[in-house]
DSSP file (Angstrom, degrees, kcal/mol; ACC not computed):
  #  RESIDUE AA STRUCTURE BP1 BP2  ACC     N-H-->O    O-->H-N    N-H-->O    O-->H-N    TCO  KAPPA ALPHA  PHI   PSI    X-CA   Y-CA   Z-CA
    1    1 A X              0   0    0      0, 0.0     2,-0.1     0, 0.0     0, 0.0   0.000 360.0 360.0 360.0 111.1  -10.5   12.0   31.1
    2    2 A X        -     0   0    0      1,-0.0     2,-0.4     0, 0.0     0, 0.0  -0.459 360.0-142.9 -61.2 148.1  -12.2   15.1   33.2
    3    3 A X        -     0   0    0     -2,-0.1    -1,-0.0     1,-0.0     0, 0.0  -0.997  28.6-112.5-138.9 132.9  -10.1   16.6   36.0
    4    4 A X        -     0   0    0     -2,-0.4     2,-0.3     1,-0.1     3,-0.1   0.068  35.1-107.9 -41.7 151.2  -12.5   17.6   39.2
    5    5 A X        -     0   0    0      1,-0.1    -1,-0.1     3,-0.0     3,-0.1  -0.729  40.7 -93.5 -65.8 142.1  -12.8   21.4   39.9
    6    6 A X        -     0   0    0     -2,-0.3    42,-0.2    41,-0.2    -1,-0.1   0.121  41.1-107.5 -16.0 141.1  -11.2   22.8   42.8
    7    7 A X        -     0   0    0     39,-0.4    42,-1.4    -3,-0.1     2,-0.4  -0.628  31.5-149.1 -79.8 162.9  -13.2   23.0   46.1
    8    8 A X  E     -a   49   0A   0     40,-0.2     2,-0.3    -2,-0.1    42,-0.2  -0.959  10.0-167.1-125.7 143.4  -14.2   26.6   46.9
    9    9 A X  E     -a   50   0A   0     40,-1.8    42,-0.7    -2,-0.4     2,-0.4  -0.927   8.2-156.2-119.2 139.2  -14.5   27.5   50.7
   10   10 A X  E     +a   51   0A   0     -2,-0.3     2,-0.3    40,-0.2    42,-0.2  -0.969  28.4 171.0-124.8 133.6  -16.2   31.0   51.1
   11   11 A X  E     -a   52   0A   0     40,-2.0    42,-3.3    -2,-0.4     5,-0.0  -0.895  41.0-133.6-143.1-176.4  -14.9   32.3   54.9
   12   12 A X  S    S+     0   0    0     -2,-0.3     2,-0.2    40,-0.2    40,-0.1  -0.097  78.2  93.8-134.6  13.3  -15.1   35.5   56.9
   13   13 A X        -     0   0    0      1,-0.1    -2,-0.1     3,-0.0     3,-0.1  -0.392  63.3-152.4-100.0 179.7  -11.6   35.4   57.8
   14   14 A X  S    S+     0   0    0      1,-0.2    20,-2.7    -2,-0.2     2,-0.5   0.607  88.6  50.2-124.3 -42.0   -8.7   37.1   56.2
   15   15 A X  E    S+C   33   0B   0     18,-0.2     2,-0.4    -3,-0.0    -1,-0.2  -0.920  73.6 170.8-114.3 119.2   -6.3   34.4   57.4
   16   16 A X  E     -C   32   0B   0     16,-1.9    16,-1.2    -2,-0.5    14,-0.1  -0.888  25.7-143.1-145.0 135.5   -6.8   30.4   57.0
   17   17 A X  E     -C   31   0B   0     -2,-0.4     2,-0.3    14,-0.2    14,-0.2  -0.140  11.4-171.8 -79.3 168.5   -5.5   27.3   57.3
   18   18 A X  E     +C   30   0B   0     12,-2.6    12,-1.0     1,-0.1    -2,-0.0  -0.793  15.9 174.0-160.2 119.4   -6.1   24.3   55.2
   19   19 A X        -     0   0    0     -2,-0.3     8,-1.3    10,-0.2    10,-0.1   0.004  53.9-110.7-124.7  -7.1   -5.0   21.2   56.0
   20   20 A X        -     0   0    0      6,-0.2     5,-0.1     2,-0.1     8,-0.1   0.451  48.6-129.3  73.4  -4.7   -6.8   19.2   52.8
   21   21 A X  S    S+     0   0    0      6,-0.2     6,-0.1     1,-0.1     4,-0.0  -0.466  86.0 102.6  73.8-154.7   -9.3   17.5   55.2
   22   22 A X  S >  S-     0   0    0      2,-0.1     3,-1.0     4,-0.1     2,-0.5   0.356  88.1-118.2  80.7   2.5   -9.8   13.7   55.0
   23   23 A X  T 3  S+     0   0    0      1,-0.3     3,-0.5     4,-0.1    -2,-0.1  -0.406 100.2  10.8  86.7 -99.2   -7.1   13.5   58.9
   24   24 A X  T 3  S+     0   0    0     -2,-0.5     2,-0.6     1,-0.3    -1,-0.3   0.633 126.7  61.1-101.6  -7.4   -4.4   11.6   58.0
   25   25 A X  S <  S+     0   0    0     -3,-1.0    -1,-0.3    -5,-0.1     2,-0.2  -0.816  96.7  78.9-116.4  63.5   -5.0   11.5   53.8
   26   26 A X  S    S-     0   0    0     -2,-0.6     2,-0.3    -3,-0.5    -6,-0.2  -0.356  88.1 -94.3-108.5-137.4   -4.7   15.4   53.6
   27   27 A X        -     0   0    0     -8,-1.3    -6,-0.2    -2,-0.2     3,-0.1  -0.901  41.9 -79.4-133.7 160.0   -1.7   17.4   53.7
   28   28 A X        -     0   0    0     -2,-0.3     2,-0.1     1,-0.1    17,-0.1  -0.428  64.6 -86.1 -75.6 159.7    0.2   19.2   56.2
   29   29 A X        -     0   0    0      1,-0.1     2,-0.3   -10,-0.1   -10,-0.2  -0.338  43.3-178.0-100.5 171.3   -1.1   22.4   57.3
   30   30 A X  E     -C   18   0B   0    -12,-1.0   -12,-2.6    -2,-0.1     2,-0.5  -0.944  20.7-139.2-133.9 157.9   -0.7   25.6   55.9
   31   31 A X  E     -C   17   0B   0     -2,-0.3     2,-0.2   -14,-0.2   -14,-0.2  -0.938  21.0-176.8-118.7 122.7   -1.7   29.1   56.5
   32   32 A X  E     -C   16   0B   0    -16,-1.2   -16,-1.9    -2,-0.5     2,-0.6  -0.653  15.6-146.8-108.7 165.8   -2.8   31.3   53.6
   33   33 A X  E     -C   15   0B   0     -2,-0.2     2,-0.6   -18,-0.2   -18,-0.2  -0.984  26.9-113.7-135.3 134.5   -3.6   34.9   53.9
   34   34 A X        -     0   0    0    -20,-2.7     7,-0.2    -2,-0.6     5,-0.2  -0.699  28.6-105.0 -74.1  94.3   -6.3   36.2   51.5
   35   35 A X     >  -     0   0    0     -2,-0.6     4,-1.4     5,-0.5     5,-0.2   0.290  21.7-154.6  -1.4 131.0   -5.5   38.8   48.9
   36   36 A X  T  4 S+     0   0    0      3,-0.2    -1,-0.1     2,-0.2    -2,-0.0   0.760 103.2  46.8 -79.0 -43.6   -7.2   42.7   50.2
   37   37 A X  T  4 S+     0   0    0      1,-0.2    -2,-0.0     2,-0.1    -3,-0.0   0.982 131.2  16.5 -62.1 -72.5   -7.2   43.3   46.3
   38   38 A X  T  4 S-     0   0    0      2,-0.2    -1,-0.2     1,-0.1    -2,-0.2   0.673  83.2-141.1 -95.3  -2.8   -8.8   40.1   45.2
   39   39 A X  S  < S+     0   0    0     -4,-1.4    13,-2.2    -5,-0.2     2,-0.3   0.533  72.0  96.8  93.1   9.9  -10.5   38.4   48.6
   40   40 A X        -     0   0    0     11,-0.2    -5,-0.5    -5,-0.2     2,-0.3  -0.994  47.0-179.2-152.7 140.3   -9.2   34.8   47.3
   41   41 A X        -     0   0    0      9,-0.4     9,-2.5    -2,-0.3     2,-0.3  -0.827  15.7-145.1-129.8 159.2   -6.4   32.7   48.1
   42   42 A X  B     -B   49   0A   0     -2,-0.3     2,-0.6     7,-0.2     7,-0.2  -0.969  22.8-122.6-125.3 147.0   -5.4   29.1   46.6
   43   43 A X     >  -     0   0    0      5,-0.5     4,-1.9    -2,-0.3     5,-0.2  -0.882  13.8-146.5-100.3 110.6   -3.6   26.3   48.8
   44   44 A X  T  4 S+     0   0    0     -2,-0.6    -1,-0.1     1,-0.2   -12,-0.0   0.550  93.2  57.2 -47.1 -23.7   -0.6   25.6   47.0
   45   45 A X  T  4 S+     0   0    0    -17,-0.1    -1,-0.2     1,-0.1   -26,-0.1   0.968 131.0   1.0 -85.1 -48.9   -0.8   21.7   48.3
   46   46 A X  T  4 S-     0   0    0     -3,-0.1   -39,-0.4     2,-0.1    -2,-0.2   0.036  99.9-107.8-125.4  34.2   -4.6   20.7   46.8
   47   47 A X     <  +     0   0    0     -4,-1.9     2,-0.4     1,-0.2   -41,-0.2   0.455  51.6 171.2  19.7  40.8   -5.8   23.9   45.0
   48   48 A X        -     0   0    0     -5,-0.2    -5,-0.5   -42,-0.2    -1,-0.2  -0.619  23.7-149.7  34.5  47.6   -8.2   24.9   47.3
   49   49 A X  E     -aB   8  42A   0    -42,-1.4   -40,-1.8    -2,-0.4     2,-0.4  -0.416   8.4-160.0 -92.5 152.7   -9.5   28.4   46.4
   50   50 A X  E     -a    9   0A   0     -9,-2.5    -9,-0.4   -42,-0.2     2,-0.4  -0.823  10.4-164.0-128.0 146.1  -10.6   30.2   49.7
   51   51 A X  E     -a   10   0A   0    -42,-0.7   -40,-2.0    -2,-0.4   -11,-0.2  -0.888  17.4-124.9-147.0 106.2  -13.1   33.2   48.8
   52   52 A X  E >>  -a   11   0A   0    -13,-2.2     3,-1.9    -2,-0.4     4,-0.8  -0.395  21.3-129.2 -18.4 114.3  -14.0   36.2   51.4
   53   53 A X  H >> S+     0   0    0    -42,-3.3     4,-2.5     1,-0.2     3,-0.7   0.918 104.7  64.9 -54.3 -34.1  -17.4   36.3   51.7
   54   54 A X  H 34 S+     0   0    0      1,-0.2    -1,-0.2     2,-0.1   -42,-0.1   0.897 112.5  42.8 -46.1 -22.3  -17.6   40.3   51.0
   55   55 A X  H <4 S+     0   0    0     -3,-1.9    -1,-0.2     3,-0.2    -2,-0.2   0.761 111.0  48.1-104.3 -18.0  -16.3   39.1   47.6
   56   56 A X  H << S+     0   0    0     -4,-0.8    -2,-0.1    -3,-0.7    -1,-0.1   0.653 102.6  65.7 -75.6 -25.8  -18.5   35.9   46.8
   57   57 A X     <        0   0    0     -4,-2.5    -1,-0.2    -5,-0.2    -2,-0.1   0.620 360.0 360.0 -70.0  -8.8  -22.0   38.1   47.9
   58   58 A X              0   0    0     -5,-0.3    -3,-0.2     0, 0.0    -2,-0.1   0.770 360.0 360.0 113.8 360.0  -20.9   40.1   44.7
């Protein structure tokens, strides 16, 4: 059995919510705030990694 990768979201924010999508079959929302060191946060309900673009261009 394979287990899916995590979605990656690349944003231009520092602070974001994630709510798991999909309306009422997500998760309640949360707000994560993106590492300054490493640009990237994970959402602790569906492991989510959220990526600053400055840090996904490279």
């Amino acid at each position: 059995m394979t287990t899916q990768a995590p979605e990656i979201q690349v944003t231009d924010k520092w602070r974001v919510a994630c709510d798991g999508g999909d309306g009422a079959l997500g998760h309640p929302r949360v707000w994560l705030s993106l590492d300054e060191k490493t640009g990237q946060a994970v959402c602790p309900y569906c492991d989510k990694q959220i990526v600053h673009e400055s840090v996904a261009k490279g």
